[in-house]
N, C-alpha and C positions, 0 to 999 in steps of 0.2 A: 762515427755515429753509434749510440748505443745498440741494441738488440731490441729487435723488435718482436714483440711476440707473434705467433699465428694466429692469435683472434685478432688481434689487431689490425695486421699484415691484412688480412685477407675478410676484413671487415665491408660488407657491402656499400659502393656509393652513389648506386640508385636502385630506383625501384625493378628493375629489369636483373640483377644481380642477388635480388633478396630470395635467399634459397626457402620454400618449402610452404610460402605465404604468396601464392600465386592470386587468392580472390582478394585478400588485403592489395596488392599488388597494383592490379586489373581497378581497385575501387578510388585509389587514391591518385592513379594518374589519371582517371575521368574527372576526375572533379578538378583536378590542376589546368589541366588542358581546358575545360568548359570556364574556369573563374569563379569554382562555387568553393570558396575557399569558407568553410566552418571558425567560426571563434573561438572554439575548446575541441580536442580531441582529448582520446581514453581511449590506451591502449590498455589492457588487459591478455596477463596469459604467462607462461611457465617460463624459469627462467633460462637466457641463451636461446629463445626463439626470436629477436629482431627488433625488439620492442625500442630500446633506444637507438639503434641503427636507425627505425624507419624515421624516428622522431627527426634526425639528424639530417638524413634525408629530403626530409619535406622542408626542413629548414631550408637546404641549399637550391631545392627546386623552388620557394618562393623569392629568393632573392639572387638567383645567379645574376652576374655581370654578363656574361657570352650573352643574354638573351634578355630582351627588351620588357619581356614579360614576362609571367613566370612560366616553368617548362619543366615537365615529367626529365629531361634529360643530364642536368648540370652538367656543367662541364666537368668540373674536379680542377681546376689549374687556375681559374681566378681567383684574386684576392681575397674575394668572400669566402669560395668555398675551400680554399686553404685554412681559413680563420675559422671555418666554421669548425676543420675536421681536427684542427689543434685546441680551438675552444679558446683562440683569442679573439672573438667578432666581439662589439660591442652590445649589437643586439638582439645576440640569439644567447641567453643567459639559461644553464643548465644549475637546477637547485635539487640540491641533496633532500628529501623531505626528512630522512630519519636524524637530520643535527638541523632541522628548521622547521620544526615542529609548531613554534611557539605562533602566537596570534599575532605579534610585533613583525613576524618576521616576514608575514601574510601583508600586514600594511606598509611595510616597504616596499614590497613588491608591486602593491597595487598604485601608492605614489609615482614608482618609478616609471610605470607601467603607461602614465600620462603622458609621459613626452614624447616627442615625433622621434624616429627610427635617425638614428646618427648617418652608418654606412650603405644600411639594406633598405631594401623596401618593407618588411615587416620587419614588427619585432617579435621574435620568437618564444617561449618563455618553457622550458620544460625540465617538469618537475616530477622528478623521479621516485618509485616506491612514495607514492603520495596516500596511501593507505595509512602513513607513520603520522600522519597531521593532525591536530588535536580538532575538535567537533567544533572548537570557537575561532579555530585558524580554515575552517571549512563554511563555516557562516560568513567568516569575513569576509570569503573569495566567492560569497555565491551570486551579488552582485555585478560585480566583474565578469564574473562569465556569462553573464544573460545577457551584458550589455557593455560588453569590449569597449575601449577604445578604437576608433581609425587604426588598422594596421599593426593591429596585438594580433598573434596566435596563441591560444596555450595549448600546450600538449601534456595530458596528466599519466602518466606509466606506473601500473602497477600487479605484482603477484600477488596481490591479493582482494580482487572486488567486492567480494562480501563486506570488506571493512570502511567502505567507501559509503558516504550517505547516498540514500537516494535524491535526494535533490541537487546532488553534483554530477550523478549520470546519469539525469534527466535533462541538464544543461550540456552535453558533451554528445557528440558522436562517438560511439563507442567500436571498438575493432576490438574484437577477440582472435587471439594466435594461440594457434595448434603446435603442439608437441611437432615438430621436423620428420617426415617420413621417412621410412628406414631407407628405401632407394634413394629419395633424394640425399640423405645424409654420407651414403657411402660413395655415391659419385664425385659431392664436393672433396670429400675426403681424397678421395684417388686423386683431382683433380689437385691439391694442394701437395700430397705425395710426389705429383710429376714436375712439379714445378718447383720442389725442394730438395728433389733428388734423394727420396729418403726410399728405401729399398724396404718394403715389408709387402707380404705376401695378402692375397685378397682374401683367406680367410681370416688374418689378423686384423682387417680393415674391415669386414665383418662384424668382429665380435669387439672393435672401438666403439661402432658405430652401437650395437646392442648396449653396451654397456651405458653409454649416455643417454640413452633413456629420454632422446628425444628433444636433446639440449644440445644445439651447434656449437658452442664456447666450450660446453667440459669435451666434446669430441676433438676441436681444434687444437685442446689442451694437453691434452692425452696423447692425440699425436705427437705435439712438440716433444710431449717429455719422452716419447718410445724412439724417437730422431735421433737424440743422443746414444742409442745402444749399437755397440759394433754389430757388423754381421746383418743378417737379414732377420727382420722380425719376425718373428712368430705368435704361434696362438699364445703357447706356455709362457713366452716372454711376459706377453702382454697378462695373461693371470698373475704372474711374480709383481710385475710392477704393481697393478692394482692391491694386491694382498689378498685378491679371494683365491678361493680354492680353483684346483683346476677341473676339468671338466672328467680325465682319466679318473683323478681320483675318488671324485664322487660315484664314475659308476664304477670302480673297486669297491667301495664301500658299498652300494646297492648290490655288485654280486657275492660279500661275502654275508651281507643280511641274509639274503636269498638264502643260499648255501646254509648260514645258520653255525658258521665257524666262528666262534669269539674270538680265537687267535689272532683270525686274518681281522677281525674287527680292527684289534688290539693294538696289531702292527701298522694297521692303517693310519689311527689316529698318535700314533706317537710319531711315524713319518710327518704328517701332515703337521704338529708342535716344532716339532726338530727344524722345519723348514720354515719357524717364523708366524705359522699362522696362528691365532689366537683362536681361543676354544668356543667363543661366543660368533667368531666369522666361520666358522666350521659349521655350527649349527644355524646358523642364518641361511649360509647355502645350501646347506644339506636340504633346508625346508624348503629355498626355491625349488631345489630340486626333483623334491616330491610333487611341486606344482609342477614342471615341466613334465615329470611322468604322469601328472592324471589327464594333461592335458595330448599329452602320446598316448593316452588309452581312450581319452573320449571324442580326439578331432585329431584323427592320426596326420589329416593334409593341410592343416594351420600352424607349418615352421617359423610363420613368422611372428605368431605370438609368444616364441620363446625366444632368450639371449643363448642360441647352440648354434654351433656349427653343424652343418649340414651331416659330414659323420655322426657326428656325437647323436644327431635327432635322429639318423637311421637309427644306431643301435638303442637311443631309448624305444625306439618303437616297438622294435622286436622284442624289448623287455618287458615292456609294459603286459604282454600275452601272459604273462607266467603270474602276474597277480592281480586280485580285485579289486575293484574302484574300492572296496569296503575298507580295504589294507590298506590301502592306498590314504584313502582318508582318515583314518585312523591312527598310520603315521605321523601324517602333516598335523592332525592335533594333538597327539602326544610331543611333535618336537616344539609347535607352539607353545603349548601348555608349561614346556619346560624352560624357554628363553627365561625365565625372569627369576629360575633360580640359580642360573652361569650367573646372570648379572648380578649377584646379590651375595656370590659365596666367595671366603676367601679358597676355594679348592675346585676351581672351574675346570683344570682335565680330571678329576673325579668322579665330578657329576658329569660332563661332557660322556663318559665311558659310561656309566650308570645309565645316562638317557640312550646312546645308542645299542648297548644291549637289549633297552626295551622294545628295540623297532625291529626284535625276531619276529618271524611271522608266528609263532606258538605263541608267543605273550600276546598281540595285537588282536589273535584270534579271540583266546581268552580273554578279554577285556572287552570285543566286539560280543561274544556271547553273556557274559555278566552285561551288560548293558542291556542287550536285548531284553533278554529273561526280565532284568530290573521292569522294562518297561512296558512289559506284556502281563506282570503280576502285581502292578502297581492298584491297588483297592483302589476300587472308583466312591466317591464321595455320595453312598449310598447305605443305607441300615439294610441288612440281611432280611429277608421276610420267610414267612412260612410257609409250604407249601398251598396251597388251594385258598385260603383263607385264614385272615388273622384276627382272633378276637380285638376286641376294643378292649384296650388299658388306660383305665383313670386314675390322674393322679391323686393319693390320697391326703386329704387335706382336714383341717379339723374342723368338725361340724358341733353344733349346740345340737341335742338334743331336743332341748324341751323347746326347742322352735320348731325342729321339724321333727314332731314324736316317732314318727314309723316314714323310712326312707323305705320307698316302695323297692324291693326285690329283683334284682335285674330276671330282663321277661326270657323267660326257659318256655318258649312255643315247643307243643307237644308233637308228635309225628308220628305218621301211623306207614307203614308200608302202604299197604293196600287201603285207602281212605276209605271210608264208606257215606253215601249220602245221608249229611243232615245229622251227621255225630261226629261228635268230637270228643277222643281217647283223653280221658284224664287219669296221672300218675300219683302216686304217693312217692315222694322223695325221702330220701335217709338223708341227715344230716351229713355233711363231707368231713372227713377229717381234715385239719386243716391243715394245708398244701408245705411237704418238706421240701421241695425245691423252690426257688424263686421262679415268677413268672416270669413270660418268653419274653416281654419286653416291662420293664423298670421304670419306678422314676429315675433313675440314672442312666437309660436309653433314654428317654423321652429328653432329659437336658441335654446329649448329646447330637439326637436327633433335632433338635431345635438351634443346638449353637450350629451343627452344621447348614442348615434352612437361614441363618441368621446369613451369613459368611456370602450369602448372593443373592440378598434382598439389596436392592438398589431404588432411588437415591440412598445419601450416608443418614441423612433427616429420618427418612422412613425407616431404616434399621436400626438405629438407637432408641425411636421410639419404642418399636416392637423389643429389642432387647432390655430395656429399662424398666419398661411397663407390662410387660404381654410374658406369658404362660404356655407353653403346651401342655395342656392337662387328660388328653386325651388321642391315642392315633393308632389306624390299622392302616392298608394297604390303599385306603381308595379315602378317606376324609381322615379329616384334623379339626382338633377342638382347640380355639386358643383363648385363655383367660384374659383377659383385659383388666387394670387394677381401678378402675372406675368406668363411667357410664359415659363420660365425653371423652376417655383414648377409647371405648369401644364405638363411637358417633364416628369418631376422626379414622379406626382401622381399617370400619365398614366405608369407606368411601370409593370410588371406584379406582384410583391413582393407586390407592395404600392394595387394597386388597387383588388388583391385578400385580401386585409386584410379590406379594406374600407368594400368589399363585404361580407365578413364574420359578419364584425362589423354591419351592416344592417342586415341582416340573425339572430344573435342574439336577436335583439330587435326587429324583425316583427314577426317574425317566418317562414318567406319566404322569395325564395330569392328577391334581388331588384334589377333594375338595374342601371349600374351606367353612366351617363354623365358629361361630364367639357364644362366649361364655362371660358375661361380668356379674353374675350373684356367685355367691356363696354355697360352700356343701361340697358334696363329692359324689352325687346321685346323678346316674348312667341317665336318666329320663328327665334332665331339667336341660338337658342340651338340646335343643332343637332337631328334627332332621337326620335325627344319629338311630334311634328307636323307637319304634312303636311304644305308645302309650304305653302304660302296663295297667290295667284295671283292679281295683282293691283285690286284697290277696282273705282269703278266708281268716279265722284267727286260728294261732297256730293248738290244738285243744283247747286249752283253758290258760289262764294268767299264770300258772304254775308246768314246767313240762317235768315232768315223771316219766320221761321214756326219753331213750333218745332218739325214736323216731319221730318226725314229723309231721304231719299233713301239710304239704302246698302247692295246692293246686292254680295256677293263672286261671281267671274268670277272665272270658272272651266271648262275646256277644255274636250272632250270628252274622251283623254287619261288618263289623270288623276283622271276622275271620275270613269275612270274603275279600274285605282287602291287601289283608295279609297277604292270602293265596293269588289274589291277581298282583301283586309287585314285582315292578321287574328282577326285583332279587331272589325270585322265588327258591330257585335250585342253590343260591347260595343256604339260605334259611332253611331249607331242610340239610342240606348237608350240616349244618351245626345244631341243627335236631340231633340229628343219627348221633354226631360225637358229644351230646351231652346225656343223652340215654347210655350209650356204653359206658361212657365214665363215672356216672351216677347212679347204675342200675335200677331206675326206676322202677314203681312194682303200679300197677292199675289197680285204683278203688272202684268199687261200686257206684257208692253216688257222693258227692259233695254239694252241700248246700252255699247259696251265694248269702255272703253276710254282712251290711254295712256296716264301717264301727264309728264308736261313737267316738267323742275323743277322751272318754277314761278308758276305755276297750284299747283305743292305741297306745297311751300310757301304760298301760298295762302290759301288751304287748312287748314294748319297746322293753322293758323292764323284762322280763321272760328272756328273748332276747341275749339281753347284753349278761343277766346272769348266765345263761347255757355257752355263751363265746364264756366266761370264763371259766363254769367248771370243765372246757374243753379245753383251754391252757393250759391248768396247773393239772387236766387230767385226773380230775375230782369226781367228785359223788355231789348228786345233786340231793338232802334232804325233805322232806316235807314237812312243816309245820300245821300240828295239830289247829293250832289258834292262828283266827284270821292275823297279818301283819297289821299293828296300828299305822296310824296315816304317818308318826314320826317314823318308823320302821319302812314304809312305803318309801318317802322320802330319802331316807339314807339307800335304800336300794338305787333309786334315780343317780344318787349319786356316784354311787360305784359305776352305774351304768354311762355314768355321763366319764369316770376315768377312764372306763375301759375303750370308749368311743375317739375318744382325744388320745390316746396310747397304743390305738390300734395297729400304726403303721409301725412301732417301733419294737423291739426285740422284748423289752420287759414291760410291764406294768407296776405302776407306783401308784397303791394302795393300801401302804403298811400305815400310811399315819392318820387315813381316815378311817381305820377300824381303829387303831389307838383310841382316837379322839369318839369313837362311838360305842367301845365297848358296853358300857353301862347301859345305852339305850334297848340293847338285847336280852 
């Protein structure tokens, strides 16, 4: 007679013998013994846990001969269950799913599946790794299963249920099998050991049992093949045959890490070559290994969550004391990190030595400290602010003039230390030189500060609109001004959906909230925004239509009602703190008295023209003349005009003016 293997040999032939599946067990001879025999079963579960044993099983319990009915017990020695356990019965029919895939091969089954049972009482039908079935070979059999023939079983087995429709195991009793307990796995083992007369020691039965991983056939297997070695088996043996490393050598290599010797590294890993092992199962174990150490330093009494022998887990224990879970981890993902360049080089003890140099504790350290730092100075997705307060920055945009003659004057509210009742301190201002540094925040922050504000505005709708269409033209520390490029995306921003998501998006990247304002006209004027600043009341005219000095008069006209608004706002203490810093920067001087003066709109014309001449003999740093003879109205006109270049050129580094005095020379 041939040889017979030990899973075979020692293959369970009833439910009372199935090692490790004791509520499987318990569930399937209550329903044998009561007659509540299911039309479809589904087994499910890892492989070499029982799965076609039980199927086989239940075969021979529905149709033994010993017994008149059917019986959790089979004999094993009738006709049937001889037939059953060589796979000659006629009507317990075992189908491969992975080479009968096809939908053809589903309706033969189901044809056959009509006829009354030859030798047994059912007919059996199990079909194995039934996950391999195509989704038209699993519609064909879903009939069939809802509503068997008389005296059909099917039994469907498979590792893999997710692949399985749901309408096939919603037709089926389902059993799920558990991985084989480590005790129970080592007892059968001894148990087949004693009855083989195979000499190996109980911690090498141990670390068989460890090694299968919860799979009775690779444990059975494993044994047979250790049965053939002379002598008595051992742990070492049993790592030789398998080809992993052994357990000495990995903690030689954890104490020369430690120690920080690259010699003893060195010689470690060219022993471990020399003896066969391959440089990518080196570092495979090595990383379980480092999983066995985190798990000896964070649950030093759960030995049995690792494949160690009971030494080997003392002395990881004690080792574990000498480093940090942080090393520890840091290990394990540097030798992770590095599996996929063993597999991918032609010079794998190279790299093998290259990565475990890197698992000194000085380098690991290093690497754990640059990572920290990284991630403790990583810039939070926020714009730098000022201290105490931050003016409002508009963005400069080009305006017509002769639509809006005189853009009223951003409002410079005056401040007095000591108030006194029922007067209000008026300055005389000097003209500013104009500013050699760029201000605190840019149009180039402000598109910055927007695309980041973009980046977590949610829905994707809402942020393309606001990106495609929308502006921030204005922002300090507590509101935001956003342009809108027409009057219906400012309808649709303002809605409460859009504009709680802008507000969010803001809130994200301040860390407070902000508020929000729209803007859809035109201009670049600080007081057409809403909400942002106090009105500003007509400004005096600046002396006459001509400045001959370069001082100015401009004083804010501010009425008594409005000053009391001012002073009762909750901003109060803000607003005078940006009193105090634009007197210092300004040096204000106090006039006497100022007259309030409406203009007309040639007086603002006029103005506006004054104005834009003084911005530019302040540019090229000129001399402003005065002409004897009034300007004619042609001469008036070309001044608007220059005023209107200098207005549209204002934001940009030069002025381009050479070719409208070309073209006007003669009118002078």
């Amino acid at each position: 007679m041939s040889y017979e293997p030990l899973h075979h040999k020692y293959r369970p032939q009833t439910f009372a013998h199935l090692v490790g599946q004791e509520a499987i067990a318990t569930t399937l001879t209550n329903a044998i013994e009561s007659q509540r025999i299911a039309p479809a079963y589904l087994f499910t579960g890892p492989r070499g846990t029982g799965k076609t044993s039980s199927a086989r099983i239940l075969a021979k319990s529905l149709n033994c001969l010993a017994n008149s009915t059917p019986t959790a017990a089979p004999c094993g020695v009738c006709e049937v269950c001889k037939g059953i356990t060589n796979g000659s019965t006629l009507d317990v029919i075992e189908i491969d799913a992975a080479s009968n895939t096809g939908v053809d091969n589903i309706r033969e089954l189901i044809e056959r599946s009509q006829f009354a049972p030859v030798q047994c009482r059912y007919k059996v039908y199990v079909i194995d790794e039934c996950h391999m079935l195509s989704t038209a070979a699993f519609n064909a059999l879903l009939k069939t299963l809802e509503e068997p023939p008389d005296r059909v079983v099917f039994v469907l087995a498979t590792t893999d249920p997710q692949r399985v429709l749901p309408t096939i195991i919603s037709r089926c009793q389902r059993f799920d099998f558990r991985r084989i307990p480590l005790d129970s796995m080592i007892k059968h083992l001894k148990y087949i050991a004693q009855q083989e007369a195979i000499n190996i020691a109980d911690d090498a039965v141990f670390m068989v049992a460890q090694i299968a991983q919860g799979g009775l056939r690779d444990a059975e297997s494993l044994l047979d093949q250790l049965s053939l070695l002379s002598g008595e088996i051992t742990v070492e043996k049993v790592w030789d045959l398998v080809g992993a490393v052994p357990e000495r050598d990995l903690i030689s290599l954890l104490e020369a890490i430690d120690s920080g010797d690259t010699a003893i590294i060195l010689d470690c890993i060219r022993n471990l070559l020399n003896r066969g092992r391959e440089p990518l199962i080196v570092l495979q174990n090595l990383a379980g290994f480092y999983r066995d150490l985190l798990i000896a330093k964070t649950a030093s009494t759960r030995s049995d969550l690792v494949a160690l022998t009971q030494p080997t887990w003392e002395q990881l224990c004690q080792f574990s004391h000498r480093w940090d879970s942080t090393i520890i981890l840091a290990g394990q993902k540097h030798l992770r990190e590095s599996e996929v360049q063993i597999k991918n080089s032609t010079q794998p003890r190279l790299w093998l030595e290259i990565i475990l140099l890197g698992l000194l504790p000085s380098a690991l350290q290093k690497s754990v400290i640059t990572q920290t730092v990284t991630v403790t100075q990583t810039p939070q997705r926020t714009v730098q602010t000022q201290p105490e307060t931050v003016p409002f920055v508009q963005r400069s945009e080009p305006s017509n003039p002769s639509q809006n003659p005189v853009n009223s004057p951003v409002f410079q509210p005056t401040y007095t230390p000591e108030p006194q009742p029922q007067t209000q301190p008026q300055v005389k201002a000097e003209i500013p030189a104009p500013p050699t540094e760029p201000p605190i925040v840019t149009d180039a922050n402000l598109d910055q500060i927007w695309q980041q504000v973009l980046d977590y505005i949610q829905p994707n709708g809402t942020q393309q609109m606001f990106r495609q269409q929308g502006r921030l033209i204005q922002f300090n520390s507590e509101v935001a001004v956003i342009k809108m490029a027409s009057s219906t995306l400012l309808k649709m921003a303002q809605t409460k959906q859009k504009l709680s998501s802008l507000e969010k998006a803001f809130q994200q990247v301040f860390g407070h909230p902000v508020k929000i304002n729209f803007d859809s006209r035109g201009g670049n004027s600080v007081n057409q925004v809403q909400d942002i600043t106090p009105p500003s009341p007509p400004y005096s005219p600046v002396n006459n239509s001509r400045v001959s000095s370069p001082e100015v008069v401009q004083t804010p006209v501010i009425n008594t009602q409005e000053q009391q608004q001012i002073s009762e706002s909750p901003n109060q203490d803000i607003n005078k703190q940006n009193q105090i810093e634009t007197i210092n920067n300004h040096s204000f001087k106090p006039i006497e008295k100022v007259e309030t003066v409406e203009l007309t709109p040639e007086q603002a014309d006029t103005q506006a023209v004054a104005i834009a001449s003084q911005k530019l003999v302040d540019f090229f740093q000129g001399k402003m003349i005065e002409l004897e003879e009034k300007p004619t109205s042609k001469t008036a006109t070309l001044l608007d005009k220059k005023a209107d270049a200098i207005e549209i050129n204002e934001n940009e580094n030069f002025i381009e003016i050479d070719d409208l005095d070309e073209e006007n020379d003669d009118d002078f």
